[in-house]
C-alpha positions in Angstrom: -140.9 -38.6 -33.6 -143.5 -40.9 -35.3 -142.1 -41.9 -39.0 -142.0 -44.7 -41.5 -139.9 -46.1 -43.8 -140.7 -47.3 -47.3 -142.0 -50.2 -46.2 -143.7 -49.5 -42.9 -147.1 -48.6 -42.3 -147.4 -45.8 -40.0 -149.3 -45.2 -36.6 -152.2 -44.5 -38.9 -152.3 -47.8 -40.9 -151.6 -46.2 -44.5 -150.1 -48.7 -46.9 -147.5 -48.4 -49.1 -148.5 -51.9 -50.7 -149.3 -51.6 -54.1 -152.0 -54.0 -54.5 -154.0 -51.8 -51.6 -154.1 -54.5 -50.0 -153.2 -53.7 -45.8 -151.3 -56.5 -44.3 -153.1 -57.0 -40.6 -151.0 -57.1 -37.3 -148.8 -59.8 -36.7 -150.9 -61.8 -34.2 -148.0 -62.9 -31.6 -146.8 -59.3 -32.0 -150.6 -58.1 -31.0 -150.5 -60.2 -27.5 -147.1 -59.2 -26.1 -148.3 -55.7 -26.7 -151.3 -56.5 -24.5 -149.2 -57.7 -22.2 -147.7 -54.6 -21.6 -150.6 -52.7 -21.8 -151.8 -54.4 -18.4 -149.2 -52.8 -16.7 -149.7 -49.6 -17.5 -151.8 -46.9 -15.8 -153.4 -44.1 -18.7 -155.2 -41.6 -17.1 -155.4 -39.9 -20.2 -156.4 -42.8 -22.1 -153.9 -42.6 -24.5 -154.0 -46.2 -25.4 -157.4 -46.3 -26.0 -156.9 -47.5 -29.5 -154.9 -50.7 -28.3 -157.9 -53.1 -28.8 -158.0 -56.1 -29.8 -160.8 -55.5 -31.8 -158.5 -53.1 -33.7 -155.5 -54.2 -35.9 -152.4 -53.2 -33.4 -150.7 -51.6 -36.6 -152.9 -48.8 -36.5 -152.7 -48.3 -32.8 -151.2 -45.2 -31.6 -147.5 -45.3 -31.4 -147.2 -48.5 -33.2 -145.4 -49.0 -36.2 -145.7 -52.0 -38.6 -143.6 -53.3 -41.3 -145.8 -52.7 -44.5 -145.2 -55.9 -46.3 -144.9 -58.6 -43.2 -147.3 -56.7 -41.0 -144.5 -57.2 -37.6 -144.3 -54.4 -35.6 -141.2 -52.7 -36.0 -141.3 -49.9 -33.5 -142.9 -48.0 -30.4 -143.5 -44.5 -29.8 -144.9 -43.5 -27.0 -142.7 -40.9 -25.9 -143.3 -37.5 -24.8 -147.3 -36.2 -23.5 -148.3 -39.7 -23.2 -148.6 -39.7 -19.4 -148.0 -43.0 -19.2 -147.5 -44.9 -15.3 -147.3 -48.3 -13.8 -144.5 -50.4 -15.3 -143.0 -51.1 -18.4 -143.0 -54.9 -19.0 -140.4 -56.5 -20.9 -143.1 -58.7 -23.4 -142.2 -55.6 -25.2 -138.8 -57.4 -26.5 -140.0 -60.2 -27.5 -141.2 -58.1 -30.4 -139.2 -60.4 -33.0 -138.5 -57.8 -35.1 -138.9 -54.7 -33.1 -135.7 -52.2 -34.3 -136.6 -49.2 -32.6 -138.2 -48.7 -28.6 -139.3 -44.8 -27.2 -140.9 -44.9 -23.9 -139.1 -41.8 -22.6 -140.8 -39.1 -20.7 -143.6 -40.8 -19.1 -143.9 -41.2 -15.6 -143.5 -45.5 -14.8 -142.5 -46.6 -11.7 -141.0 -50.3 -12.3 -139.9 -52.3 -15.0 -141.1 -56.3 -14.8 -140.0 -59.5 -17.0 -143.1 -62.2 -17.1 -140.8 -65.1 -17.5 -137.2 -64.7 -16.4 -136.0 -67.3 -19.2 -137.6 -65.7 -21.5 -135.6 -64.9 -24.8 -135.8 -61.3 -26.2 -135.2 -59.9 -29.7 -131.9 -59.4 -31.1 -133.3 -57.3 -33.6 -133.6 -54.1 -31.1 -131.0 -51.3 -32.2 -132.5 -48.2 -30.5 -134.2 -48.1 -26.8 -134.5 -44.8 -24.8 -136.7 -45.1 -21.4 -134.9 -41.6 -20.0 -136.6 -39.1 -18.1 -139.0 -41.5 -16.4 -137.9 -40.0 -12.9 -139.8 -42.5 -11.2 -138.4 -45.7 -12.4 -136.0 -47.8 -10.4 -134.3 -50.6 -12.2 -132.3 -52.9 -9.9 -131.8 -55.3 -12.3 -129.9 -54.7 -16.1 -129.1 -58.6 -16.7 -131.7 -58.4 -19.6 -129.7 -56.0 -21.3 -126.8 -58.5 -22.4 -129.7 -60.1 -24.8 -129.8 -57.5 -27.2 -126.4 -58.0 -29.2 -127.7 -55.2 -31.8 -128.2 -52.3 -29.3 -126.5 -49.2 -30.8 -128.5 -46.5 -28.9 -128.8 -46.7 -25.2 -130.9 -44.3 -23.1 -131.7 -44.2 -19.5 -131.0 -41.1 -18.3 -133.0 -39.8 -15.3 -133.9 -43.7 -14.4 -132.3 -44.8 -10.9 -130.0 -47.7 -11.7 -127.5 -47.0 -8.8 -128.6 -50.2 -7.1 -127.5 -52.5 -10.2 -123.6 -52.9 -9.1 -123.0 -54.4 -12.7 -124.3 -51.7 -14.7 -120.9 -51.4 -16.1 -120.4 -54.5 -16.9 -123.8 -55.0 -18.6 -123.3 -52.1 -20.7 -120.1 -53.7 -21.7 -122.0 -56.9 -22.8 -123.2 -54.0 -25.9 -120.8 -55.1 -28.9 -122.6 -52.6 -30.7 -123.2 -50.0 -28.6 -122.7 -46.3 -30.2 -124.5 -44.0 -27.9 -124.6 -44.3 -24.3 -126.4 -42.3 -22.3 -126.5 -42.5 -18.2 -127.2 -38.7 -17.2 -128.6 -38.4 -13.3 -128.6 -42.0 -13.0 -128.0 -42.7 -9.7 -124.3 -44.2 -10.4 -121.9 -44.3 -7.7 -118.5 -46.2 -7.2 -117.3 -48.5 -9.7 -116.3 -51.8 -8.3 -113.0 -51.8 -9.5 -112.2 -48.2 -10.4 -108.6 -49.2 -12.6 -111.0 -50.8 -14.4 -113.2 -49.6 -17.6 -114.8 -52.3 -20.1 -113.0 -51.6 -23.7 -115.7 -50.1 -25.9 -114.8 -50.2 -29.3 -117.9 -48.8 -31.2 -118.9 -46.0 -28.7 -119.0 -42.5 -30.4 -121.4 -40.8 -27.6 -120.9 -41.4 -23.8 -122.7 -39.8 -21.4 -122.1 -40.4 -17.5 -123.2 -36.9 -16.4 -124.4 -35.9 -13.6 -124.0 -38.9 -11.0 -121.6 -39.9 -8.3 -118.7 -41.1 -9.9 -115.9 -41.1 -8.3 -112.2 -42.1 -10.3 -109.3 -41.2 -12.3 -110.4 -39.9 -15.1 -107.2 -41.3 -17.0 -108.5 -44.9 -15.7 -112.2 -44.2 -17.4 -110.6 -43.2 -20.5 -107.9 -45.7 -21.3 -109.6 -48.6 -22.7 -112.1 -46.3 -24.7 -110.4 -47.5 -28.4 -113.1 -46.1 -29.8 -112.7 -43.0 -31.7 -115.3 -41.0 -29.8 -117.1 -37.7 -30.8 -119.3 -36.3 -27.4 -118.0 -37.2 -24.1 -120.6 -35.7 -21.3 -118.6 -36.3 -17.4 -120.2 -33.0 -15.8 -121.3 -33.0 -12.4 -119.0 -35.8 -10.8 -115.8 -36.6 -8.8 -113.4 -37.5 -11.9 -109.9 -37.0 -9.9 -106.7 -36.2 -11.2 -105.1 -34.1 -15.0 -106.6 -33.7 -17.6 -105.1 -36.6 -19.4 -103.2 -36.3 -22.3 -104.9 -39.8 -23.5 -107.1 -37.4 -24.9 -105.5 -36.6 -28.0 -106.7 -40.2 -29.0 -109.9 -38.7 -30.2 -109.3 -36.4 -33.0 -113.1 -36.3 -33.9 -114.2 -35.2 -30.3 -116.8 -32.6 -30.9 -118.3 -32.2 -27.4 -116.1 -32.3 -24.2 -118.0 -31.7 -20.7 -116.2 -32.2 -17.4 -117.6 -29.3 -15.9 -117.9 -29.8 -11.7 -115.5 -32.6 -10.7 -112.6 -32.4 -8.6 -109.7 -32.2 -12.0 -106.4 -30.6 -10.8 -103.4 -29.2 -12.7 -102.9 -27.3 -15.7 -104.6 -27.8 -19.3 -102.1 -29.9 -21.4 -101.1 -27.3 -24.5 -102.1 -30.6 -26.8 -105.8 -30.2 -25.8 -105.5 -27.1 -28.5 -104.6 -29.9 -30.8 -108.1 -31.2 -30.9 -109.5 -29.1 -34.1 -112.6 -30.9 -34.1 -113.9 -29.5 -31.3 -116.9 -27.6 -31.2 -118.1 -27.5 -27.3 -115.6 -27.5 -24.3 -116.5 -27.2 -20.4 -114.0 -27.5 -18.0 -115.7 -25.1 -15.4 -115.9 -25.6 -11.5 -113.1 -27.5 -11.1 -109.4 -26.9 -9.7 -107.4 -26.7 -12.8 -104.4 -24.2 -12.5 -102.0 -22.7 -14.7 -101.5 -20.2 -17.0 -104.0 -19.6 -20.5 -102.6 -18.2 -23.2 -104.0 -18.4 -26.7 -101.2 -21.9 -27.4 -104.0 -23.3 -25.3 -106.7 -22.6 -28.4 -104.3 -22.2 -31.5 -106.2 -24.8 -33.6 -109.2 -25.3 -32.6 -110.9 -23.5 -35.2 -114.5 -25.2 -34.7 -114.9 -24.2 -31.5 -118.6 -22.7 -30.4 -118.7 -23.0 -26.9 -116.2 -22.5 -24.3 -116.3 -22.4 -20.8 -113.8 -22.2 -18.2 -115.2 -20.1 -15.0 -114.8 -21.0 -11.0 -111.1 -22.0 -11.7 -107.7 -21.0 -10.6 -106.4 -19.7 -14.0 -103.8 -16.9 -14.5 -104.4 -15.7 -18.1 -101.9 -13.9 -20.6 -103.3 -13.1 -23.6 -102.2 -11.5 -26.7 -103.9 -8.2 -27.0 -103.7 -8.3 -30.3 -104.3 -12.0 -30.5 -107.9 -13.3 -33.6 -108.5 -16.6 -32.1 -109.2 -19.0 -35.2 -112.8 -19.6 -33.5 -115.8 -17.7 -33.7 -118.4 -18.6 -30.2 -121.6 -18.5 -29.4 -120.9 -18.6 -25.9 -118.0 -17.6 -23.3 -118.0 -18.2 -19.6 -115.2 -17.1 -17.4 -117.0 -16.6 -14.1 -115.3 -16.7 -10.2 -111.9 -16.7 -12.4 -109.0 -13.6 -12.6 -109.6 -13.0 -16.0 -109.5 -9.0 -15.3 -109.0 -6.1 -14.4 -109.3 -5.5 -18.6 -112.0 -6.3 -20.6 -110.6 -9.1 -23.3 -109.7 -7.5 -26.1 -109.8 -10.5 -27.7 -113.5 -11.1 -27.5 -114.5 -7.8 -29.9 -113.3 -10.3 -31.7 -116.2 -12.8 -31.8 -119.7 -11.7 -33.8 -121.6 -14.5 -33.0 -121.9 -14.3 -29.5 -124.9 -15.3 -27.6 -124.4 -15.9 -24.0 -121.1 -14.0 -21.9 -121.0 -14.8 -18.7 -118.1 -12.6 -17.1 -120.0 -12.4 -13.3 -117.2 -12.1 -10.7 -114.1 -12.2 -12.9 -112.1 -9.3 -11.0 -113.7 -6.6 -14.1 -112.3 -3.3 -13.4 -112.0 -1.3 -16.4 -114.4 -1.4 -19.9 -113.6 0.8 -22.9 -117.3 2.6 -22.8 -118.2 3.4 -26.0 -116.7 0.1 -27.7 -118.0 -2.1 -25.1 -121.5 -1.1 -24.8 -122.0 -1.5 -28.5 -120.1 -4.7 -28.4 -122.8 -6.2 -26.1 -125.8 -4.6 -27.4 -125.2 -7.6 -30.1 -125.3 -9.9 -27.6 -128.2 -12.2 -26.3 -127.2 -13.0 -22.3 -124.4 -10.6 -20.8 -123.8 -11.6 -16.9 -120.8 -9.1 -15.3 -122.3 -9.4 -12.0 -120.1 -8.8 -8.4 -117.1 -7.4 -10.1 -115.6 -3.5 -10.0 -116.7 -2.2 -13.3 -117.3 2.0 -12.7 -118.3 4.2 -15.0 -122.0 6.8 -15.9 -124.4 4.8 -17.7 -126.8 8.2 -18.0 -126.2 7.8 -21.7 -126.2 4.4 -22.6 -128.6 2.3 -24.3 -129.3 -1.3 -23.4 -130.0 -3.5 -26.2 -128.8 -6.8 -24.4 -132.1 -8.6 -24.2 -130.7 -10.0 -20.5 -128.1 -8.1 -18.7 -127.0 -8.9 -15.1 -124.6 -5.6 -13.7 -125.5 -6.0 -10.0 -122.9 -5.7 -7.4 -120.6 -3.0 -9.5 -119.9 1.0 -8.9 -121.8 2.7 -11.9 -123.2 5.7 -11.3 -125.0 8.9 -12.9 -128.8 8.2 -14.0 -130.2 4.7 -15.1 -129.3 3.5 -18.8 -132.2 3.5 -21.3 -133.6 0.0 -22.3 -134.9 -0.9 -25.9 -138.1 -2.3 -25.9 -136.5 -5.7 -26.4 -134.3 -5.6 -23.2 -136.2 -8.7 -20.7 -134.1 -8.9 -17.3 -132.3 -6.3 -16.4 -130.6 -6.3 -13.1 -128.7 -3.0 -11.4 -128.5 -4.2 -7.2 -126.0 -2.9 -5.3 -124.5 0.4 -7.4 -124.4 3.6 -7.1 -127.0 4.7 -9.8 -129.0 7.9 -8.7 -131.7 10.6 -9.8 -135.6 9.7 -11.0 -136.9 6.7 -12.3 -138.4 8.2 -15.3 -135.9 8.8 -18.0 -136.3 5.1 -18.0 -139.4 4.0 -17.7 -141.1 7.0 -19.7 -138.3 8.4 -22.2 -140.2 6.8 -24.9 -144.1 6.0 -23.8 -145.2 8.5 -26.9 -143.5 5.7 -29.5 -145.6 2.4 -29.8 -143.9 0.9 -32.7 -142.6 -1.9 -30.3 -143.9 -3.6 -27.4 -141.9 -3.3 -24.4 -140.9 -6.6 -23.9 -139.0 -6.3 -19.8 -140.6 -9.0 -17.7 -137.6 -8.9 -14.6 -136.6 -5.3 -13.4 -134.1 -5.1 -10.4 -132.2 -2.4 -9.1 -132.7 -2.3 -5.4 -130.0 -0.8 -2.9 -129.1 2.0 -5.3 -129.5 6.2 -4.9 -132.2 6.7 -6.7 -134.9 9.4 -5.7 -137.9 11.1 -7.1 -141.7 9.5 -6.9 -142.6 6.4 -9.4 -143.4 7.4 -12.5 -147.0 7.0 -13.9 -146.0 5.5 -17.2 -146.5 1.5 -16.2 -149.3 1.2 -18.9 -146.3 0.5 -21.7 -144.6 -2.2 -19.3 -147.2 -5.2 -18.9 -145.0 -7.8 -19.5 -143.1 -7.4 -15.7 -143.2 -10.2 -13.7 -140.9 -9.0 -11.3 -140.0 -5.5 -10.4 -137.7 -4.7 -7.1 -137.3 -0.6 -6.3 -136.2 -1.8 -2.3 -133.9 0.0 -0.5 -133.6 3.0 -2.7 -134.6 6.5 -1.6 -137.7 6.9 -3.6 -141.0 8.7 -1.8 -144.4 9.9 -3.0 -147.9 8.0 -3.7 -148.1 4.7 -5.5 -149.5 5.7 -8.9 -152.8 4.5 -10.3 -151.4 2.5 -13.2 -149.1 0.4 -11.5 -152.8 -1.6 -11.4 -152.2 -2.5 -15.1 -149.8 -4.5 -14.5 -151.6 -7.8 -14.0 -148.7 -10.1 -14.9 -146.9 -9.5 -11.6 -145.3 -12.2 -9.4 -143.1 -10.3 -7.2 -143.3 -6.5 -6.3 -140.6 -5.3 -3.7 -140.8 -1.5 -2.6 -138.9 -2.1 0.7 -137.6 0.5 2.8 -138.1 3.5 1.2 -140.2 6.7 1.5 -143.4 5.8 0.1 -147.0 7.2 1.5 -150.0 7.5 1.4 -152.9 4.7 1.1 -151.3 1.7 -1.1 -155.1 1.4 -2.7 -154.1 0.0 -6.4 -156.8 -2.7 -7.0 -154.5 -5.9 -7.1 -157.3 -8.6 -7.7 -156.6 -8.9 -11.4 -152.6 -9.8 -10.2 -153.2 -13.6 -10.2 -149.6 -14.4 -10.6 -148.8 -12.1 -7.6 -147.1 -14.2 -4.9 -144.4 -11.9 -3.0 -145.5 -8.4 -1.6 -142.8 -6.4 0.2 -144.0 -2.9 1.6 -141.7 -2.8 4.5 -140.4 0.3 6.0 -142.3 2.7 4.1 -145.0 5.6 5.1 -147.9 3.8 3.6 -151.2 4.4 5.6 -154.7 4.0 5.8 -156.4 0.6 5.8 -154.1 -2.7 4.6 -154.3 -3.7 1.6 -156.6 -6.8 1.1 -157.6 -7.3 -3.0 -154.6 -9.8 -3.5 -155.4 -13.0 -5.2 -154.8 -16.5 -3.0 -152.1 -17.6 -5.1 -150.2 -15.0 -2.5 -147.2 -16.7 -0.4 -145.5 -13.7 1.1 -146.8 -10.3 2.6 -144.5 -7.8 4.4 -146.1 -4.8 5.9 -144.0 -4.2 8.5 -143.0 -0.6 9.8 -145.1 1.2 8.4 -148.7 3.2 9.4 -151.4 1.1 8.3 -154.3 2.0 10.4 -157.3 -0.3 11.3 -158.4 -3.4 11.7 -156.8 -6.8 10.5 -159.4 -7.6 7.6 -160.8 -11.1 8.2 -159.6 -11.1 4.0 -156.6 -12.3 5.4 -157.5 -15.6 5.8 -158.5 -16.0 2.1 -154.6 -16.9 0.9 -154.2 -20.8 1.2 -150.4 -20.5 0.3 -149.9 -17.5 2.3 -146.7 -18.7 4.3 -145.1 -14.9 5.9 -147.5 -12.4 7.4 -145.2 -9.7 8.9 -148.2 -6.8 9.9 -145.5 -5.6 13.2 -144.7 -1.7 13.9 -147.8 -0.4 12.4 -150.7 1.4 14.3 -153.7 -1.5 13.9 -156.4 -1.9 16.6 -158.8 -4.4 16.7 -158.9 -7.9 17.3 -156.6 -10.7 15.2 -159.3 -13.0 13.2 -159.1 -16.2 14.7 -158.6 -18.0 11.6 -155.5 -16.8 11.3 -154.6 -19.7 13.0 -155.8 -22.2 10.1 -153.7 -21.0 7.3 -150.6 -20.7 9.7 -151.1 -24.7 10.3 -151.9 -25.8 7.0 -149.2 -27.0 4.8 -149.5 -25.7 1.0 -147.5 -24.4 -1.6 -143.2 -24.2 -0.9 -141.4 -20.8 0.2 -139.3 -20.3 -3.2 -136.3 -19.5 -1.2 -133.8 -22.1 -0.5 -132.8 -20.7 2.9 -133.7 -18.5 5.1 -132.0 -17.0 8.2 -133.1 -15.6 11.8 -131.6 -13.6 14.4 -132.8 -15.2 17.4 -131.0 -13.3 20.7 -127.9 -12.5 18.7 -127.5 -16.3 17.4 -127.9 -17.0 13.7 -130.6 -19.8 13.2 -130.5 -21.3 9.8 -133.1 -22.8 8.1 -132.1 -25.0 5.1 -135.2 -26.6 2.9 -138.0 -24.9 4.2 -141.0 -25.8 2.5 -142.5 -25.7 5.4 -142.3 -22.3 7.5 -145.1 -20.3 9.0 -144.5 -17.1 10.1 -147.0 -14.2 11.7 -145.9 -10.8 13.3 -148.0 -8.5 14.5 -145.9 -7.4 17.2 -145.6 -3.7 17.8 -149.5 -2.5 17.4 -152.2 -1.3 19.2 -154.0 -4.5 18.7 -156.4 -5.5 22.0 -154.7 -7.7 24.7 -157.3 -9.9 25.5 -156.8 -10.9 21.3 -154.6 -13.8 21.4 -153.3 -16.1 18.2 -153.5 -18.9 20.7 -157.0 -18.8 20.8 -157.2 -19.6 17.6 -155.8 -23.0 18.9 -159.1 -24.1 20.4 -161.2 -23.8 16.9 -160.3 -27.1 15.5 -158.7 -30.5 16.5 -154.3 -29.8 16.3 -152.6 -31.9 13.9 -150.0 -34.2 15.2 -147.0 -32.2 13.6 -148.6 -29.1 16.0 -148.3 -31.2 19.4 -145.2 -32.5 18.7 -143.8 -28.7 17.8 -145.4 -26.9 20.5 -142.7 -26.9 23.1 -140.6 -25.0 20.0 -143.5 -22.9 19.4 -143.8 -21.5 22.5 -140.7 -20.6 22.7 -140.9 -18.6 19.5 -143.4 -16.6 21.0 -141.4 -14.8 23.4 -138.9 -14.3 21.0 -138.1 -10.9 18.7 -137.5 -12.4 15.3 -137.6 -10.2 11.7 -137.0 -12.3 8.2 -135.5 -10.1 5.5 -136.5 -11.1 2.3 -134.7 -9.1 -0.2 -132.2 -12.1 -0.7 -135.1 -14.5 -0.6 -136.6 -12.7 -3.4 -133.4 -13.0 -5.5 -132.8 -16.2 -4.2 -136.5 -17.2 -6.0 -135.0 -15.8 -9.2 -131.7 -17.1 -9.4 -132.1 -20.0 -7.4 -128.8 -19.9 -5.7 -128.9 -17.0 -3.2 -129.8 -17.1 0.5 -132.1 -15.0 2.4 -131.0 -12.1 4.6 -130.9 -11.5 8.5 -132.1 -8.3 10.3 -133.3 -8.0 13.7 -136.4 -7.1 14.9 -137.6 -3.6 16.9 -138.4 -3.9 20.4 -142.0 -4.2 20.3 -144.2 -0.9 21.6 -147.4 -0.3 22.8 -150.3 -3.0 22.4 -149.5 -6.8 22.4 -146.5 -8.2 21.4 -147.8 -11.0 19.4 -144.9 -13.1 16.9 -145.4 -16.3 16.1 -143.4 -18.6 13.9 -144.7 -22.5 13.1 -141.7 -24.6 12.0 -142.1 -28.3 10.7 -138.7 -28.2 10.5 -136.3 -30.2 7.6 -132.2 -30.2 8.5 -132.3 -27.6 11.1 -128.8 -25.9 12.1 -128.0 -23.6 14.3 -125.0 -22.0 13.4 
């Protein structure tokens, strides 16, 4: 944020001077910003204005006392594109206060002199979230004695084995902030500096590995936010703790914590936000655990070993915005407790051991609420008569039944896998296409491997906000209807394994966001389908009774990475360019893994960015057609020749990727992709061939 004070001028050179008289730029204060500017690479000529033909004062991001004309502070934070490196000239800025160089993209930081002395008049610096900036050097930090805001989160520092000790150097120092920093073992882990004026400490999300008693000992200060997520803190919870009575934020989400929570950590009334998820606490929760913590907002404690023995009847003293209790035994009841709550945004309840919901109570309880995960737990129960109002609901991987639930028009994910949910899809997706008093907002809709029958309804013209839409493995039939073509804003369309037919002929050229297209064991016939845009990275096809020949179209899709055309009835000849997008490396699968069945071993592929894979195995295709000949149309790349032994081998082998995991696994982000195992190939050639430039290959 760009501001000034009564007596600064601002980026824009007003003056607060009463005589209207502009004090220039401090001359000395102009060079060292040249200085820096040398370093840097603009490419969108951001800086232009630093000329020295300009008074610096009214160059962007600058910021000039109004009566001395010294430059006080530096924004350029945030859409300034800024590379190259940051050099230190910057503090020798006498009476610079205040330095923002965070979110750029510089590479290296450089001191001109190395006896140089720098101002001790800096209070605020914040280079985070340059994520290409390695500092292997902090010494220069012990020079500015006034420091009270610190932060270099996202900057690599884990090559500076004094960071600690630098930091310490801070008298000052308030706010600390070292998130994703690189930071590994302390040198002497009994050992933390003393920091007496710290009220903000931030060490998330690095490699640190300690008691956590030993970090917070010498902490005197009475501290509000402590931020330890994503570590390997050993040990209790300590009761140390109760030392800071103004703590407002506690994070120690994803270490390696054992034991139970003390009782006194209820004592802490100031709290507001507390994360003790993903670790190996124990114990039993009861509500003595929260007594007095009446501030409390947030609270999560999922992917522990907690018993829990609450009141029924227990009003905690806190009203939250969120609750998180996932991979925890907080069933088989729903908490009564939580009716409680009225402000809730976000529940997350996924694998909790849910068996039993009071229907009527509950539904209405969550239709208040923003987020409501209760994936993978044993929640029954006939949903034909609910409304949905949660604007993201996850209930994949439970036993309701009877017909889908009905979805207000500001429901945006909703998510059904793995139930037990039958009859027609059009109660709803149609129940309400007469009313257009509100835009149907539903951008993610998921309910594959259900029991639900009947032909898709033609209805999609009130639903063109879906991104991603997943019917597989369901026991739907009939023709595609024509205006499933309106929905342009499609990334992923799934129809696997059902009982589709008939030509799939919907016009999908104005789909530019379409990247996944899984027809796969369906009835669909006629010619393949060929008007996809070439942002496309995935097209299954396989068993069905597509006719024809392979359209040399197919070669249009630079990203395309999985071509699966096997167990279908084409003829023809395979285009020989086929072989050029199969070589060329573009855009990354978006699943994390991805698993083969390779003569009844499981080949795992972790990291693929870089998978090819073509199947037309199982047509009528001509013999004397060959993918290898596509080999001999341009010069091989060296990654090619030194696969080729692995490539050949690939070709004789029967291989078949699922991809209904993948596709969740490119939605949540954490899921791998299936297995299956491929037909015995028929009449025709058997041509399968997968190009691997493989990265941390395992056969398990």
């Amino acid at each position: 944020m760009l501001f000034a004070t009564a007596h600064n001028r601002s980026i824009y050179g007003e003056s607060n001077n009463n005589n209207n008289e502009v004090v220039r730029c401090n001359k000395k204060d102009q060079e060292a910003l040249l200085m820096f500017k040398e370093g840097v690479v603009d490419p969108r000529m951001s800086l232009i204005s630093w000329s020295s033909e300009e008074d610096c004062c009214a160059w962007v991001g600058v910021l000039c006392d109004n009566i001395t004309g010294r430059v006080t502070q530096l924004h350029l934070a945030n859409g300034y594109y800024l590379q190259g490196e940051i050099n230190l000239s910057l503090l020798q800025l006498e009476f610079l206060n205040h330095l923002d160089l965070s979110l750029n993209y510089f590479e290296a930081l450089t001191i001109s002199h190395p006896s140089v002395n720098f101002s001790n008049n800096l209070q605020y610096l914040d280079l985070s979230r340059n994520y290409y900036l390695h500092i292997n050097d902090l010494h220069w930090l012990s020079q500015l004695s006034s420091l009270t805001y610190l932060d270099l989160s996202g900057v690599d520092i884990g090559n500076e084995t004094k960071w600690l000790q630098y930091m310490a150097m801070l008298p000052s120092l308030s706010k600390l902030r070292l998130s994703n920093c690189g930071l590994g073992n302390i040198m002497s882990p009994s050992y933390f500096p003393n920091f007496t004026s710290l009220t903000t400490l931030d060490l998330s999300n690095n490699n640190l590995e300690l008691e956590l008693s030993n970090l917070l000992h010498n902490i005197t200060s009475d501290i509000s936010y402590l931020y330890l997520g994503m570590n390997k803190f050993k040990g209790e919870i300590p009761i140390a703790l109760l030392r800071f009575q103004n703590l407002k934020g506690l994070n120690l989400w994803s270490n390696q914590l054992t034991g139970p929570i003390p009782s006194s950590l209820g004592n802490l009334s100031s709290l507001v936000y507390l994360d003790l998820s993903s670790n190996h606490l124990v114990g039993i929760l009861s509500e003595a655990n929260f007594c007095n913590l009446s501030n409390l907002k947030s609270l999560n404690l999922g992917s522990n070993g907690f018993e829990f023995d609450f009141d029924p009847n227990w009003v905690p003293p806190f009203q939250l915005d969120d609750f998180g209790s996932s991979n925890t035994s907080l069933g088989p009841n729903f908490p009564t407790w939580l009716y409680t709550q009225k402000s809730l945004n976000d529940l997350d309840l996924s694998s909790s051991g849910l068996s039993f919901i009071a229907d009527d109570m509950f539904w209405s309880f969550i239709g208040r609420i923003q987020t409501v995960y209760l994936s993978e737990n044993s929640i029954s129960g006939d949903l034909s008569n609910v409304t949905i109002n949660t604007a993201n609901i996850r209930l994949d991987h439970n036993n309701f039944t009877g017909s889908l639930p009905y979805l207000s028009p500001n429901v945006d994910e909703f998510r059904a896998s793995h139930n037990s949910f039958s009859g027609s899809l059009f109660p709803l997706l149609c129940h309400h296409q007469e009313s257009h008093a509100q835009e149907n907002m539903l951008s993610t809709l998921e309910i594959p491997n259900n029991h639900l029958t009947g032909s898709l309804p033609d209805c999609w013209a009130n639903w063109k906000q879906l991104d991603y839409l997943n019917f597989g493995s369901n026991k739907l039939t009939g023709e595609v209807p024509p205006s499933m073509a309106t929905l342009s804003n499609l990334g992923i369309l799934d129809l696997h394994d059902n009982n589709f037919f008939g030509n799939f002929s919907l016009d999908l050229s104005n789909w530019t966001n379409l990247q996944y297209l899984l027809l796969e064991g369906n009835k669909f016939s006629g010619n393949l389908p060929n008007t996809m845009h070439k942002g496309l990275v995935v097209l299954e096809l396989r068993s069905n009774q597509f006719t024809g020949n392979i359209p040399p179209q197919i070669c249009d899709f630079p990203s395309l990475m999985v071509l699966d055309l096997a167990e279908n009835r084409l003829s023809g000849s395979i285009p020989h360019c086929v072989y050029n997008i199969m070589v060329s490396i573009n855009e990354p699968l978006r699943a994390n893994i991805i698993d083969s069945i390779t003569k009844g071993q499981k080949l795992e592929f972790r990291n693929i960015w870089m998978l090819r894979s073509f199947d037309v195995s199982a047509n009528n295709l001509n013999r004397e057609s060959s993918v290898l000949e596509g080999f001999t149309l341009s010069p091989l790349p060296y990654p090619v020749l030194l696969f080729l032994s692995v490539l050949f081998v690939f070709l004789a082998i029967s291989s078949y990727f699922s991809y209904e995991e993948a596709v969740e696994s490119a939605e949540d982000g954490n899921r791998s992709g299936g297995t299956g195992e491929g037909a015995d190939g028929g009449g025709g050639v058997e041509i399968r061939l997968v190009i691997l430039y493989p990265i941390d290959l395992e056969l398990v």
